[in-house]
C-alpha atoms as one frame of an Amber mdcrd trajectory, in Angstrom:
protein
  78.754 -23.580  12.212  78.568 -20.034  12.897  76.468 -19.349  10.118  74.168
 -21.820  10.111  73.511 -20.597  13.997  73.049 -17.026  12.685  70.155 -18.899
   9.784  68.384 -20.579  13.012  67.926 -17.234  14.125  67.199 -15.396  11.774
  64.064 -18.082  10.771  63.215 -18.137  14.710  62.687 -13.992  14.037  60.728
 -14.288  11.327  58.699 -16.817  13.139  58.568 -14.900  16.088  57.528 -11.750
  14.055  54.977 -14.056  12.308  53.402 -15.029  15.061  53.319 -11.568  16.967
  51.559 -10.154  13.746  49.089 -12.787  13.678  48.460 -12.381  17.080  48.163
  -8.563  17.253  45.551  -9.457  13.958  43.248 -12.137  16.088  43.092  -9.813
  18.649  42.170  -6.543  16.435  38.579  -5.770  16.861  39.081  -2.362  15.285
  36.805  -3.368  12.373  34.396  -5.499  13.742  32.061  -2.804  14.170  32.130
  -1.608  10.752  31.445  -5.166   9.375  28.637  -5.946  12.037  27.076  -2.934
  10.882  26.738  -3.669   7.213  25.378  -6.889   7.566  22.362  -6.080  10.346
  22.721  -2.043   9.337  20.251  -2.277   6.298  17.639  -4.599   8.077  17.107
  -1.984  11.089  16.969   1.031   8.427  14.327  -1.279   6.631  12.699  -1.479
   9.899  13.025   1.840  11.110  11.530   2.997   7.733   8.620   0.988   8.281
   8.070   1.962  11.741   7.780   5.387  10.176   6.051   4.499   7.365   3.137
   2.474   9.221   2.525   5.347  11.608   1.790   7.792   8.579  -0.055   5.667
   7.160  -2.436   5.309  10.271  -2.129   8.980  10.677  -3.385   9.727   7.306
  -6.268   6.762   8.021  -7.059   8.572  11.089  -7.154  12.508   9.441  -9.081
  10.843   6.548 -12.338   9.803   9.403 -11.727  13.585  10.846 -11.980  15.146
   7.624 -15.479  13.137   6.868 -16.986  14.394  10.026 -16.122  18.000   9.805
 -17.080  17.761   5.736 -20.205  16.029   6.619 -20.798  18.585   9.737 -20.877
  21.714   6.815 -23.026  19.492   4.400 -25.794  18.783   6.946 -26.502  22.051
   7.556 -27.485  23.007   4.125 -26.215  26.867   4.522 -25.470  26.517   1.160
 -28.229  25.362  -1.293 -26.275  24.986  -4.573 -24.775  21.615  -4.587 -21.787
  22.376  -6.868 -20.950  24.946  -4.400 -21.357  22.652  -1.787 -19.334  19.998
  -3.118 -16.789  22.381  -3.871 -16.809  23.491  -0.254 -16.729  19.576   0.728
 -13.665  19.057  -1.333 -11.574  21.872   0.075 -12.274  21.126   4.068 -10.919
  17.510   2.967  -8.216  18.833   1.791  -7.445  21.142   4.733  -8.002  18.820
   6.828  -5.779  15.843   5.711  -2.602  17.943   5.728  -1.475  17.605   2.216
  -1.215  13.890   3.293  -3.930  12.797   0.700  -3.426  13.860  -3.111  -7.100
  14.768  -3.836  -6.482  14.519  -7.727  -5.492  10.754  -7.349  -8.298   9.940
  -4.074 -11.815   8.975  -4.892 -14.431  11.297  -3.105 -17.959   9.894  -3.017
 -21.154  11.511  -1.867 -24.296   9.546  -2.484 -27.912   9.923  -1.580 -29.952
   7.050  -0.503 -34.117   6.958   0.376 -33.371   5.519   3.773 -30.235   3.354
   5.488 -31.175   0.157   4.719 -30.524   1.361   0.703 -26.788   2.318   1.546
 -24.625   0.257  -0.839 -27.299  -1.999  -2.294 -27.400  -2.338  -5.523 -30.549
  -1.192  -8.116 -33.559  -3.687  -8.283 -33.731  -5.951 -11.668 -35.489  -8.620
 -13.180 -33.501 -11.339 -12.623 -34.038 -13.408 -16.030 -31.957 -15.900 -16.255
 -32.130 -16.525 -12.758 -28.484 -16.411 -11.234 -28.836 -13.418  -9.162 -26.682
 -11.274 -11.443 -27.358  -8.530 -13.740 -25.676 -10.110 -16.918 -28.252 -10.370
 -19.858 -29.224  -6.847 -20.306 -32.364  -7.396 -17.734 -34.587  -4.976 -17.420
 -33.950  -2.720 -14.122 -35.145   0.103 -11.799 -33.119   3.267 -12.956 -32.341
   4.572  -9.139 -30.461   7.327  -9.413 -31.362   8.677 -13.080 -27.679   8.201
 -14.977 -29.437   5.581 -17.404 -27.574   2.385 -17.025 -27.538  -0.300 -13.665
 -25.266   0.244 -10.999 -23.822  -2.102  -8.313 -24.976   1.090  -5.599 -27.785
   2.522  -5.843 -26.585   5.713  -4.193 -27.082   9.162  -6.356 -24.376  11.162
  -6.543 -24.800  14.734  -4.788 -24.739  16.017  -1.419 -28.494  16.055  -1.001
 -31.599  18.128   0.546 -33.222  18.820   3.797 -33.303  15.376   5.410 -31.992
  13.566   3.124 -29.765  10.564   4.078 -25.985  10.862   2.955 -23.075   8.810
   2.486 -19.575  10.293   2.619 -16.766   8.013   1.426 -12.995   8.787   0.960
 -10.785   6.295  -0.873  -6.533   6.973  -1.095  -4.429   4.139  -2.540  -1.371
   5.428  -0.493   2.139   4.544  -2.516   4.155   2.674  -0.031   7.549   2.861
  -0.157   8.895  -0.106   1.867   9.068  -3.256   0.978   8.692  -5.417   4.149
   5.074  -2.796   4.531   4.126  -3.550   0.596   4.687  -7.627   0.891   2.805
  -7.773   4.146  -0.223  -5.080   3.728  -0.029  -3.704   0.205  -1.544  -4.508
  -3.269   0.757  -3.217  -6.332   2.614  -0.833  -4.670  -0.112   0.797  -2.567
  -2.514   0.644   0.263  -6.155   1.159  -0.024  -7.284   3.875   2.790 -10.815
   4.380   2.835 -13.244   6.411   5.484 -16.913   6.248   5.234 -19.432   8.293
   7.311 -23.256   7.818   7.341 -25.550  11.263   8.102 -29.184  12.896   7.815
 -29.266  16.246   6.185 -30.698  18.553   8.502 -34.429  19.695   7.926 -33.495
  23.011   6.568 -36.610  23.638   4.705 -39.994  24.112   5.911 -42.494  21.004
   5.796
């Protein structure tokens, strides 16, 4: 009798213990942090690093249409005649100017020459043969800028003389890096940047 009286109490301990640990363990909230964290932790850091990502991207768009103006402001002036030297000149203010944002090896620098601004991005004039308003046969065309085959832009590459009309175009594919930025705005990895300015040399020569 006295034994099995010592059993019930024993098993109401252990019951007793039981339930205090399972009790102190429901109301543990030592490690809820931790476990909140690692399931919405990598969605803000993929958000954060787009945040950042987006805004260098626009601040590289917006250096890119600053660089243009002040290239374009030395080109128009013509204090340097020699277009290679000129172009050269071109080429480093870009660079200056974009911070080291925009790889100039990779970026696509065009400066074209066009007889007037409704020519700007038009394409050189052809006999349309075989009448589908394509150059596709091998039709005989106007040769605009000299380089001996037909382009889709007429433009000729250079930075131009007194008065003439120039285009200045910069083109980046910027590598993005995150992936909610690349599945929403990108194309293979990368985001096409591209600044364009429109000016008239200035008359530097004598009529």
């Amino acid at each position: 009798m006295i034994f099995a009286k010592q059993h019930q109490r024993r098993i109401a301990n252990l019951k007793n213990t039981a339930m205090g640990f399972l009790g102190r363990l429901r109301a543990n909230r030592d490690g809820t942090a931790m476990i909140e964290f690692a399931l919405v932790g990598p969605v803000l850091i993929l958000l954060l690093l787009g945040t950042f990502e987006l805004g260098a991207v626009m601040l590289t768009s917006t250096l890119m249409e600053g660089a243009l103006r002040d290239a374009s402001r030395y080109g128009v002036t013509g204090q340097e005649l020699n277009e290679d030297a000129r172009l050269a000149r071109i080429r480093e203010i870009l660079g200056e100017r974009t911070l080291g944002l925009v790889d100039l090896d990779t970026a696509r620098i065009e400066v074209l020459v066009y007889p007037g601004f409704a020519d700007i991005g038009q394409p050189e004039g052809f006999i349309d043969a075989n009448a589908n308003a394509s150059y596709d046969a091998g039709e005989t065309f106007t040769d605009t800028n000299g380089n001996g085959t037909w382009d889709a832009d007429s433009g000729v590459p250079g930075p131009g003389g007194s008065g003439d009309i120039v285009l200045y175009r910069l083109i980046y594919d910027w590598p993005l890096i995150t992936p909610l930025i690349s599945s929403i705005l990108g194309s293979d990895g990368t985001l096409a940047l591209t600044a364009s300015l429109v000016v008239r040399n200035e008359p530097w020569e004598e009529p």
